[in-house]
C-alpha positions in Angstrom: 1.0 28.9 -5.5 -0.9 29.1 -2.1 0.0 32.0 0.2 3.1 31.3 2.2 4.6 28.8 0.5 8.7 30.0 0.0 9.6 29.7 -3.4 13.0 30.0 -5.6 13.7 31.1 -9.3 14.7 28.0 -9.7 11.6 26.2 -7.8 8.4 25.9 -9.7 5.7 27.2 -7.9 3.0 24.7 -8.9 5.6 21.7 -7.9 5.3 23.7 -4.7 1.2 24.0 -4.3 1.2 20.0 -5.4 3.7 19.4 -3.0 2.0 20.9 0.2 -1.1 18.9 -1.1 0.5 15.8 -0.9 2.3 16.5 2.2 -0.7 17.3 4.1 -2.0 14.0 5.1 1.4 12.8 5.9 1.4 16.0 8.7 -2.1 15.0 10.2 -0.5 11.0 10.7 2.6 12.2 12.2 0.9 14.7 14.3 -1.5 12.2 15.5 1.3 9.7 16.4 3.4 12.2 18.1 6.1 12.3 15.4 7.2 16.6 15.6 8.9 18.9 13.1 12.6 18.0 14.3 11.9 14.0 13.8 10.3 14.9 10.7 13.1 17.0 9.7 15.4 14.0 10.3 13.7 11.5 8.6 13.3 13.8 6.0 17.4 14.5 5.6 17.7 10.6 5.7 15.4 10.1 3.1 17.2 12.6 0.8 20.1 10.7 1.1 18.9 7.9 0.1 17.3 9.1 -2.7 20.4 10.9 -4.1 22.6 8.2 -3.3 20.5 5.7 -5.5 18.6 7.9 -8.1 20.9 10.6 -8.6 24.3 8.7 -9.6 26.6 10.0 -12.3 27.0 6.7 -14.2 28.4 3.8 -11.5 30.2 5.8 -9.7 29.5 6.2 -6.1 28.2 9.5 -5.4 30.8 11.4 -2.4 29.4 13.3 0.4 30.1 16.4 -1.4 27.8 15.6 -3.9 24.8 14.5 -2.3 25.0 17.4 0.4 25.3 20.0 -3.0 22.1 17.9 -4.4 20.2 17.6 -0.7 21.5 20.7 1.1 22.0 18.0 3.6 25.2 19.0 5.8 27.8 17.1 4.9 28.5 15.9 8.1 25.2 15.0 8.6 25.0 13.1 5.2 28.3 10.8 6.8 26.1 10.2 9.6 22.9 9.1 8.0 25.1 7.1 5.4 26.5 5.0 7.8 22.8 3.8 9.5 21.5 0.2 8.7 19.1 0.0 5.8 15.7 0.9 6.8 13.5 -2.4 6.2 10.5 -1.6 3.6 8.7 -4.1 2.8 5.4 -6.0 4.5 6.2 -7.9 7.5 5.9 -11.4 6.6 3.1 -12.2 8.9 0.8 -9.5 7.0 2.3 -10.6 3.5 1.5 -14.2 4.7 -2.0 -13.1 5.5 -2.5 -11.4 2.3 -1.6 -14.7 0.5 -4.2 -16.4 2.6 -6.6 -14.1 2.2 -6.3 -14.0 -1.8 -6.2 -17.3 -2.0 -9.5 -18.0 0.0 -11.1 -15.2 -2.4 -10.1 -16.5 -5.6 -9.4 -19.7 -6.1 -12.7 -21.7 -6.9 -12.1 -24.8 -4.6 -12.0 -22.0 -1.5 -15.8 -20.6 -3.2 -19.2 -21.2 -3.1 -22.2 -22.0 -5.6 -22.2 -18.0 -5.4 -18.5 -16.8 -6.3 -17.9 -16.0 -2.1 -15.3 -17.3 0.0 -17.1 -21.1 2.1 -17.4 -20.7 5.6 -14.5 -23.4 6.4 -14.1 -25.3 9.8 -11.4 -24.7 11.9 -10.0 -27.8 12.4 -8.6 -30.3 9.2 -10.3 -33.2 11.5 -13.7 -31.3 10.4 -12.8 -30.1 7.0 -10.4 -32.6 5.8 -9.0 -30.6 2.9 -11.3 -27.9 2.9 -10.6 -26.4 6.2 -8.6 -23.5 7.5 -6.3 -25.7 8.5 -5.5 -26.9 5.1 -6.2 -23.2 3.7 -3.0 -21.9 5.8 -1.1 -25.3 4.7 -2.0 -24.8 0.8 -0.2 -21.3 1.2 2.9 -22.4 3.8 3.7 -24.8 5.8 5.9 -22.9 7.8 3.4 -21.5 10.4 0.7 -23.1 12.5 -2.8 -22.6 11.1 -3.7 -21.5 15.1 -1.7 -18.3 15.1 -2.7 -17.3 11.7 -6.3 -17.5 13.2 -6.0 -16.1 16.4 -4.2 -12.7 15.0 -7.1 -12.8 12.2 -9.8 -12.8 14.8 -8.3 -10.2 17.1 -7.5 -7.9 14.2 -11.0 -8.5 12.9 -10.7 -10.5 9.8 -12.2 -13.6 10.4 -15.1 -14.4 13.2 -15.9 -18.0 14.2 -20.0 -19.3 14.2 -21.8 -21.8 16.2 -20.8 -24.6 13.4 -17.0 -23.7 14.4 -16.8 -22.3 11.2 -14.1 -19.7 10.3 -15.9 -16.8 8.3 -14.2 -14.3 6.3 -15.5 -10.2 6.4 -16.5 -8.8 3.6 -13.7 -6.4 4.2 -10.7 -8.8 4.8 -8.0 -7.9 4.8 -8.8 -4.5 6.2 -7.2 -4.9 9.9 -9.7 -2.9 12.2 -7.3 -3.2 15.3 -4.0 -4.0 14.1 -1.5 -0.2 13.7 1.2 -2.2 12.5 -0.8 -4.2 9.8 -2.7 -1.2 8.8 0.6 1.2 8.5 2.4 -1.9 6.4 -0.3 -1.3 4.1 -0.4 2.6 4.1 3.3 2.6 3.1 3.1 -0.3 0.8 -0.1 1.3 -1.5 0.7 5.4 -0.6 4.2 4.7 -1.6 4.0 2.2 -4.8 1.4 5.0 -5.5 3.6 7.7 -4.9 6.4 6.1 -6.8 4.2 5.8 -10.5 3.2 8.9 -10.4 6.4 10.4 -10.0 8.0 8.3 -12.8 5.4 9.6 -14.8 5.9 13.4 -14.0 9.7 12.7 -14.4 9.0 11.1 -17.7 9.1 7.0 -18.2 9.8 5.2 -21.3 6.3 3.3 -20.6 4.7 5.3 -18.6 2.3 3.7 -15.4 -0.7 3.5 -15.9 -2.6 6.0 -12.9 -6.1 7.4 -13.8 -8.8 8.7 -11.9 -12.2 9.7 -12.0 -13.7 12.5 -10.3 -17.4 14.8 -9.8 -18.6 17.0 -7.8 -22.3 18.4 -7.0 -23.2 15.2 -6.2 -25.2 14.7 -2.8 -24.1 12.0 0.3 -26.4 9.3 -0.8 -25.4 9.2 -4.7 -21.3 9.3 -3.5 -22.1 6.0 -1.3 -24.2 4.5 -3.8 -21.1 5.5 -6.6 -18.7 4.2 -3.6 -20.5 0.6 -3.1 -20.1 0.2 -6.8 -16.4 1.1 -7.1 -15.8 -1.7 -4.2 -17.6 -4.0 -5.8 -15.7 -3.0 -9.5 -12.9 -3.0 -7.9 -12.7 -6.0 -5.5 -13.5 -8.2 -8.7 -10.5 -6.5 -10.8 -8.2 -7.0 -8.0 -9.6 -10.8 -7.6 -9.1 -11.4 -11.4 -5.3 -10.0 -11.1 -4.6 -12.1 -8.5 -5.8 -15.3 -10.0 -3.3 -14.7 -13.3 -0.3 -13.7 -10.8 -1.0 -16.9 -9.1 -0.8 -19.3 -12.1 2.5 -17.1 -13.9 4.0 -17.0 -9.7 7.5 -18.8 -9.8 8.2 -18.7 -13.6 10.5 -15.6 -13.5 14.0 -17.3 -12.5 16.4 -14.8 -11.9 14.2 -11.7 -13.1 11.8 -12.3 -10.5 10.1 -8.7 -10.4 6.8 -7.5 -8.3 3.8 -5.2 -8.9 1.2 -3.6 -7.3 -1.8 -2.3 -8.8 -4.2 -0.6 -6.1 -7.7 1.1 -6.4 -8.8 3.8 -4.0 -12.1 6.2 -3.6 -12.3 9.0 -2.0 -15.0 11.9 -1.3 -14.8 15.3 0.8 -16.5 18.8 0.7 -16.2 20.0 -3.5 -13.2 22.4 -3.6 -13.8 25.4 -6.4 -11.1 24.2 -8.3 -12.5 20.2 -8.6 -13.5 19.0 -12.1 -15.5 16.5 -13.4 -13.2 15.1 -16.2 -11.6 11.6 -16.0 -7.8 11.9 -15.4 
């Protein structure tokens, strides 16, 4: 356990040290977006409630106040209040799941590719393109919004740029907003918590456990972790691709046991601690 950190009898104290690692970059993003210890601490109760309320039930029965303030240490009064608040929405906002869709689409499917495997450079308008246009890109995924809006959000965010053909042009990084907070904190909570949520089914203990590996060196200098770092984009763009490509032809055969997934890759490199490894996990 790391000096300070309060512990119980009843508390493990690695659960503690693992805790205060995970925590940490959760401080530095509320501290650089103004959120302070008493929001925090807010949230924090209403998300305890929640929790206990849904994951902590004995059989159907709908746990009391009593109950989830002796499993939260939430006041009781205070777990009446938070009880009573609307559901918190969780999910992507359907513009950026829209765009994700678009996005996929453009990289996978092999009437949206070139000669080479890449996503065409399509013209903007279907008068130009025909069926192989943006327009007709946004139309193959939904009808429902006009091909004009999805491009003008895509080239302020920094997705797409437009050439001298009046091509539309797809980054290499698409779609990694490089202006848009909202887009970019839909997909913090989406990946950090689907993340989140395997890994703690499998500490908990899961009937089939997630899969959740990870591979990690040290000594290594700046140059080799950017060259190891080009490669695990490049790895991992074309599993992701690949996935994508079987969800979209099995898409819409689930009926009423529709479920979702989310399989994410990430890579990361910072100053080797004492305590790092170099052992696959």
């Amino acid at each position: 356990m790391r000096p300070g950190l309060v512990s119980s009898p009843q508390v493990s104290p690695v659960i503690l040290s693992v805790l205060h690692r995970v925590l940490s970059p959760l401080a530095r993003l509320m501290l650089a977006r103004g959120i302070t210890l008493p929001m925090a601490i807010e949230l924090l109760k209403r998300v305890f409630v929640e929790v206990a309320e849904q994951d902590f039930r004995l059989g159907e029965k709908t746990a009391t106040d009593s109950r989830i303030s002796l499993l939260t240490g939430v006041h009781r009064k205070d777990v009446r209040r938070l009880r009573e608040l609307p559901d918190v929405e969780t999910g992507l906002p359907e513009i950026v799941s829209l765009g994700a869709q678009i996005v996929a689409t453009w990289t996978t499917q092999p009437e949206w590719l070139d000669d080479r495997g890449k996503p065409r450079n399509l013209p903007r308008l279907a008068r130009d393109g025909g069926d192989f246009s943006f327009d007709a890109l946004v139309a193959s995924v939904s009808r429902d919004i006009r091909p004009r809006s999805v491009l003008d959000e895509w080239v302020r965010l920094g997705v797409v740029g437009i050439n001298a053909e009046d091509e539309v042009v797809l980054h290499e990084d698409a779609f990694i907003p490089k202006h848009g907070e909202d887009e970019k904190l839909a997909y913090y909570g989406l990946n950090l918590g689907d993340h989140a949520s395997a890994g703690t089914d499998n500490v908990l203990g899961t009937a089939t456990p997630w899969f959740d590996r990870s591979v990690h060196h040290s000594g290594l200098t700046s140059k080799q972790v950017e060259e190891i770092r080009a490669r695990a984009a490049t790895l991992g763009t074309s599993m992701l691709q690949d996935l994508h490509s079987q969800a979209s032809r099995d898409s819409g055969k689930a009926g009423q046991d529709g479920q979702r997934f989310t399989c994410g890759i990430y890579f990361y490199s910072a100053p080797a601690a004492r305590d790092d490894s170099d052992t696959p996990k």
